[in-house]
C-alpha positions as MATLAB code, in Angstrom:
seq = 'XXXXXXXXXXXXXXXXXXXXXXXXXXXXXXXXXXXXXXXXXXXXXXXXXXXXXXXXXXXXXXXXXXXXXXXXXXXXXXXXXXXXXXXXXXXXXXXXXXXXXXXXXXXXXXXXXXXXXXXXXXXXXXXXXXXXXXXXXXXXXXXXXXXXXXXXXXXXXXXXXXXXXXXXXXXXXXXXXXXXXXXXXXXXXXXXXXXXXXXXXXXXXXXXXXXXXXXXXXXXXXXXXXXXXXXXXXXXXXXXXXXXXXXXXXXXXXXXXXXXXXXXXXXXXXXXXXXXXXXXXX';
ca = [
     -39.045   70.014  -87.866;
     -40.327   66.566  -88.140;
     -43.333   65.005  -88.017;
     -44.882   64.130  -85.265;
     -46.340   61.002  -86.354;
     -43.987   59.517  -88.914;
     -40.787   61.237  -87.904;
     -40.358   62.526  -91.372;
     -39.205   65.518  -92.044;
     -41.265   68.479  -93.396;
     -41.050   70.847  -95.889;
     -41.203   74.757  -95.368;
     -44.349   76.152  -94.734;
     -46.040   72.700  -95.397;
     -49.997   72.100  -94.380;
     -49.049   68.400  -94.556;
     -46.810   65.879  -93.928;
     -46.562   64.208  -97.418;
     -45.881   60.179  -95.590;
     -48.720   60.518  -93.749;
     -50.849   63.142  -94.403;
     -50.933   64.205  -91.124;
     -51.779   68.342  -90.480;
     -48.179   70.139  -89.849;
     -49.899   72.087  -87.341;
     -50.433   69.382  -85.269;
     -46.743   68.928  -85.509;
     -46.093   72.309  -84.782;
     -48.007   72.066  -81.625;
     -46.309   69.164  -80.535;
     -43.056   70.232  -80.854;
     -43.552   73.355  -78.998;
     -45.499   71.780  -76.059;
     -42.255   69.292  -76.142;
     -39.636   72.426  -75.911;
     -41.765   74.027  -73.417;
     -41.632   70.918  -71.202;
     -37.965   69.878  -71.699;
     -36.698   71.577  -68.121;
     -39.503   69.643  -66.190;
     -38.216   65.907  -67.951;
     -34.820   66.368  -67.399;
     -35.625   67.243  -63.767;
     -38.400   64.063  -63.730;
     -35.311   62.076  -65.179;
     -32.946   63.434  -62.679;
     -35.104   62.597  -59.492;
     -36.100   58.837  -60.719;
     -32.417   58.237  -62.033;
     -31.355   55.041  -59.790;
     -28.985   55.213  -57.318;
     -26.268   52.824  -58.680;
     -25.046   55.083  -61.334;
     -22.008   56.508  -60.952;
     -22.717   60.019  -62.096;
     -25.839   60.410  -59.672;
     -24.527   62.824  -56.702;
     -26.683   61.702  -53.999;
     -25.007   58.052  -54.842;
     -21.438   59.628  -54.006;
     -22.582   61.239  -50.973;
     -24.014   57.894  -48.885;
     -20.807   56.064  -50.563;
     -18.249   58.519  -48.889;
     -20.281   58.296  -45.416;
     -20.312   54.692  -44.984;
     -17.101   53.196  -44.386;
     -16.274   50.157  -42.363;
     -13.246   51.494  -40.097;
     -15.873   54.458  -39.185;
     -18.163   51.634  -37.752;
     -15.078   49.713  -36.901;
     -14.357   52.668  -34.354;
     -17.561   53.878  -32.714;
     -17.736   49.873  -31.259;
     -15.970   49.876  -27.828;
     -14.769   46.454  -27.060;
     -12.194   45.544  -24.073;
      -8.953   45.357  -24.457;
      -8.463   42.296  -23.537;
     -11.367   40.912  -26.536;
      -9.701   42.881  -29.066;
      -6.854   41.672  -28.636;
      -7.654   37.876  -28.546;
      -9.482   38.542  -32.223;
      -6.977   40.172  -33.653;
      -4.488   37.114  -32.640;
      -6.879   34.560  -33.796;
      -7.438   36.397  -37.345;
      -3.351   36.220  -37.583;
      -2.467   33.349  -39.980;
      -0.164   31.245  -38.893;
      -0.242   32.065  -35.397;
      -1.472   29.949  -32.364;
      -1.188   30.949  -28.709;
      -2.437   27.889  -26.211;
      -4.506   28.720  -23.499;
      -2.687   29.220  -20.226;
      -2.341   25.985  -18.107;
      -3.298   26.079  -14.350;
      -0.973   24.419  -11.819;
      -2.542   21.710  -10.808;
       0.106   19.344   -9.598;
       0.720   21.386   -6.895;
      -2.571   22.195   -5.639;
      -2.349   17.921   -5.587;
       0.789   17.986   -4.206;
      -0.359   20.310   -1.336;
      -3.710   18.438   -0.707;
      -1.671   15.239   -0.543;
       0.786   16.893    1.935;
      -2.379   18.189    4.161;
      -3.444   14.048    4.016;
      -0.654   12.979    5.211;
       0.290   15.684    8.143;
      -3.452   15.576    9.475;
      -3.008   11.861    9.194;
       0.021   11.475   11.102;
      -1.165   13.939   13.383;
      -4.306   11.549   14.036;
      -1.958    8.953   14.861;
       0.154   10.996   17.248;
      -3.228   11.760   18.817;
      -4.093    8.069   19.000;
      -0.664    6.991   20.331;
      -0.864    9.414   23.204;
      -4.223    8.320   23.736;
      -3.633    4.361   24.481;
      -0.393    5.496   26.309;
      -2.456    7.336   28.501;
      -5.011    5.120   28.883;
      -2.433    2.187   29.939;
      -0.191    4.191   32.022;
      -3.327    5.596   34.332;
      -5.720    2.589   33.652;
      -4.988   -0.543   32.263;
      -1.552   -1.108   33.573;
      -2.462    0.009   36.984;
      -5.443   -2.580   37.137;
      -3.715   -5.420   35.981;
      -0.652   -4.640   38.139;
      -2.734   -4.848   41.143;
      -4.558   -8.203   39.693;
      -0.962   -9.506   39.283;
       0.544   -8.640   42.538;
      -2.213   -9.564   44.232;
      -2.466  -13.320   42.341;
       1.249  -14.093   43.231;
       0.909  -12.790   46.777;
      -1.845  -15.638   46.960;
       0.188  -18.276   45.665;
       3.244  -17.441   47.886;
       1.589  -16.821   51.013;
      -0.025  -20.006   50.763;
       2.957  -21.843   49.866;
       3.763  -20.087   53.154;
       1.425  -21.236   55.086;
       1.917  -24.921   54.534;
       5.367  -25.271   55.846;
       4.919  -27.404   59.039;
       5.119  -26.021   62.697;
       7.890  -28.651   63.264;
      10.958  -27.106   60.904;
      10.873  -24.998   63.615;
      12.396  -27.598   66.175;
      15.701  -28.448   63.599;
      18.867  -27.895   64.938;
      21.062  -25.970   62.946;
      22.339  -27.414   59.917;
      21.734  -27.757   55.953;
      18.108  -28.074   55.024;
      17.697  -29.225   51.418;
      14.841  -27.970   49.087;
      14.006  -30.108   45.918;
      12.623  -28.642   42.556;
       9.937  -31.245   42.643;
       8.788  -30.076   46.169;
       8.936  -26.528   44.999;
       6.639  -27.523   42.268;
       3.951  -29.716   43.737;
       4.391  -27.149   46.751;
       3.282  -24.096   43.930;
       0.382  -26.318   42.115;
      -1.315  -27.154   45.334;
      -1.825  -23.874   46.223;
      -2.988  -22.537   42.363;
      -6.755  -23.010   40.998;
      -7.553  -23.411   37.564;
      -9.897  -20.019   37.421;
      -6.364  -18.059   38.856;
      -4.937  -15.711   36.186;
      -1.208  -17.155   36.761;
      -1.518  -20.852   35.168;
       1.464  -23.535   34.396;
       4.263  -22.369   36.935;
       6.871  -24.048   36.899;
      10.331  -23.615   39.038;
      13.399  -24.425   38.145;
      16.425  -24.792   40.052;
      20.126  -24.067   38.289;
      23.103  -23.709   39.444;
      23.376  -19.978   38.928;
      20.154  -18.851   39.914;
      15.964  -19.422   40.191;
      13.359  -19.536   37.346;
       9.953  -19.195   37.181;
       8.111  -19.971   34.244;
       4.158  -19.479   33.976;
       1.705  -17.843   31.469;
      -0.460  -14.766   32.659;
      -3.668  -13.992   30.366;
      -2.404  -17.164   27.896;
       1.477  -14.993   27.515;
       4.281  -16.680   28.593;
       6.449  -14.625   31.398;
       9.791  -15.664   32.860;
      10.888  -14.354   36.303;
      14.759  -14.796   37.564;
      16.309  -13.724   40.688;
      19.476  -15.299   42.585;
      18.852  -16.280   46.362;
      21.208  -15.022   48.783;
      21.722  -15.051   52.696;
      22.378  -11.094   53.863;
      22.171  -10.718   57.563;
      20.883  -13.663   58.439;
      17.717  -13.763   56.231;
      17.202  -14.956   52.800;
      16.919  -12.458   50.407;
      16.280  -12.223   46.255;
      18.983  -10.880   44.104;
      19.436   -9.764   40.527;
      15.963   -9.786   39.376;
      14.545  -10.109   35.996;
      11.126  -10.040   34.378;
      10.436  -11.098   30.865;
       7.241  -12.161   28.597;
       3.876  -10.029   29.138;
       4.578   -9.671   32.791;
       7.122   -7.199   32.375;
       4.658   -4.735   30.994;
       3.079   -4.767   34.318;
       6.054   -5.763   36.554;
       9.265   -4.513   37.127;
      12.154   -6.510   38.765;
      11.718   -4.230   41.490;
       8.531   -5.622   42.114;
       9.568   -8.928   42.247;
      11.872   -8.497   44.663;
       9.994   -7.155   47.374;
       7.125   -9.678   47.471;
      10.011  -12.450   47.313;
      11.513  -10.690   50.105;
       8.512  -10.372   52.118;
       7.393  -13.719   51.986;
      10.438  -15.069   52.585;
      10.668  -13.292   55.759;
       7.366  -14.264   56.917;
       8.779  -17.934   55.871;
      12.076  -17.460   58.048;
       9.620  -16.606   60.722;
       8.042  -19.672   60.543;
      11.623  -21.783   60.910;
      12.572  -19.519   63.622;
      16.220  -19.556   62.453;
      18.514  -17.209   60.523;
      20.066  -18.496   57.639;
      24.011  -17.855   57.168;
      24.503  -19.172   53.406;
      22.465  -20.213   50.530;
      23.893  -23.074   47.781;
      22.061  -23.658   44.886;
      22.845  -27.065   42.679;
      21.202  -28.307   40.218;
      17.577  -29.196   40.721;
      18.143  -28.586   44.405;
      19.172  -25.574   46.975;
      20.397  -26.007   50.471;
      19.640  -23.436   53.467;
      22.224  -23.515   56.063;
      20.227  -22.624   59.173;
      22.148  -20.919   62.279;
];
């Protein structure tokens, strides 16, 4: 046994530690209450022992239960997630994002432009056609007709009572007379300006401008059963929109009947020259 105080060790049946002086029983004391209290220590040591060491159970315990693939487990991601991290935590591997097709979504917009576009102007086309088939040509046919009915009617109406007394023969018309015959009978506010006549040897022309357009009008004279009748037709310029040759020919032919009337003889053969026709009258 040892003392208590000094550490020293005592003698056999010693009263006193001979370092210190100190009263073995005191010693004796101490190192009983220390044997009697060993069990309680060790279990004092045992409880506040730290966690970190290796040899402490309850350390092994809490090391074996946590584990990251348990936590790893019990989280439920989609499919889809998991496998987009695992990709991008791949070195070394790189998957683009998917492209969308946009060129023909363009492509098909573009297409859509153009068909509604050309079906716009399909719409449009049918729409002015209509509109000058049932409107505007009708209206300015009648203004036309009815402006060269005034002119030749006129023209009509100033051939003198006394052709009628001729005997039968040639009668000679002159381009000039034709002309001056047309302007005298024509105001400036008519729609029909600038006619002009013209005799060839093949055939008649008419020049003249309708609505500031030129128009050209050709037809050969000819004597059929004794009356003098227009031939071979033809209608060019602006005035063909609204005139056909068939039009032509049967105010020609009218007012050239009302004309024969008025020479009150039938006419057997027309020759046409240059710059002049002749009639021969029966």
């Amino acid at each position: 046994m040892n003392c208590v105080r000094c550490n020293m060790p005592l003698e056999t049946n010693a009263r006193f530690c001979r370092n210190c002086g100190l009263p073995a029983s005191v010693s004796l004391e101490q190192a009983q209450q220390g044997t009697s209290h060993i069990p309680s220590q060790q279990t004092d040591a045992a409880a506040t022992q730290p966690s970190w060491l290796p040899s402490s159970p309850p350390l092994q315990q809490p090391t074996q239960q946590w584990q990251p693939t348990q936590y790893a487990q019990e989280q439920s991601y989609p499919s889809s997630v998991q496998a987009s991290y695992n990709q991008s935590d791949t070195p070394g591997t790189f998957q683009p994002a998917p492209t969308q097709p946009t060129k023909p979504k363009r492509r098909s917009r573009l297409g859509g432009c153009l068909l509604g576009a050309f079906g716009l102007l399909v719409v449009l086309i049918i729409g002015l056609g209509a509109v000058w088939v049932f409107v505007a040509r009708p209206y300015l046919h009648n203004i036309a007709v009815q402006q060269i009915n005034n002119v030749m009617s006129q023209a009509v109406n100033q051939i003198p009572p006394q052709l009628s007394q001729l005997p039968p023969g040639p009668v000679v018309i002159q381009q000039n007379a034709l002309n001056n015959l047309i302007t005298l009978n024509t105001s400036p506010s008519d729609p029909v300006q600038h006619t002009n006549a013209q005799i060839t040897p093949n055939k008649l022309v008419f020049d003249f401008q309708i609505y500031g357009q030129n128009g050209t009008i050709t037809g050969v004279p000819v004597a059929q059963g004794g009356k003098l009748i227009l031939t071979n037709a033809t209608v060019s310029g602006l005035i063909g929109l609204i005139l056909s040759p068939s039009d032509i020919t049967s105010i020609f032919n009218q007012h050239m009947a009302d004309a024969q009337a008025r020479l009150n003889h039938q006419i057997v053969s027309v020759q046409l020259a240059s710059q002049q026709m002749t009639l021969l009258l029966a």
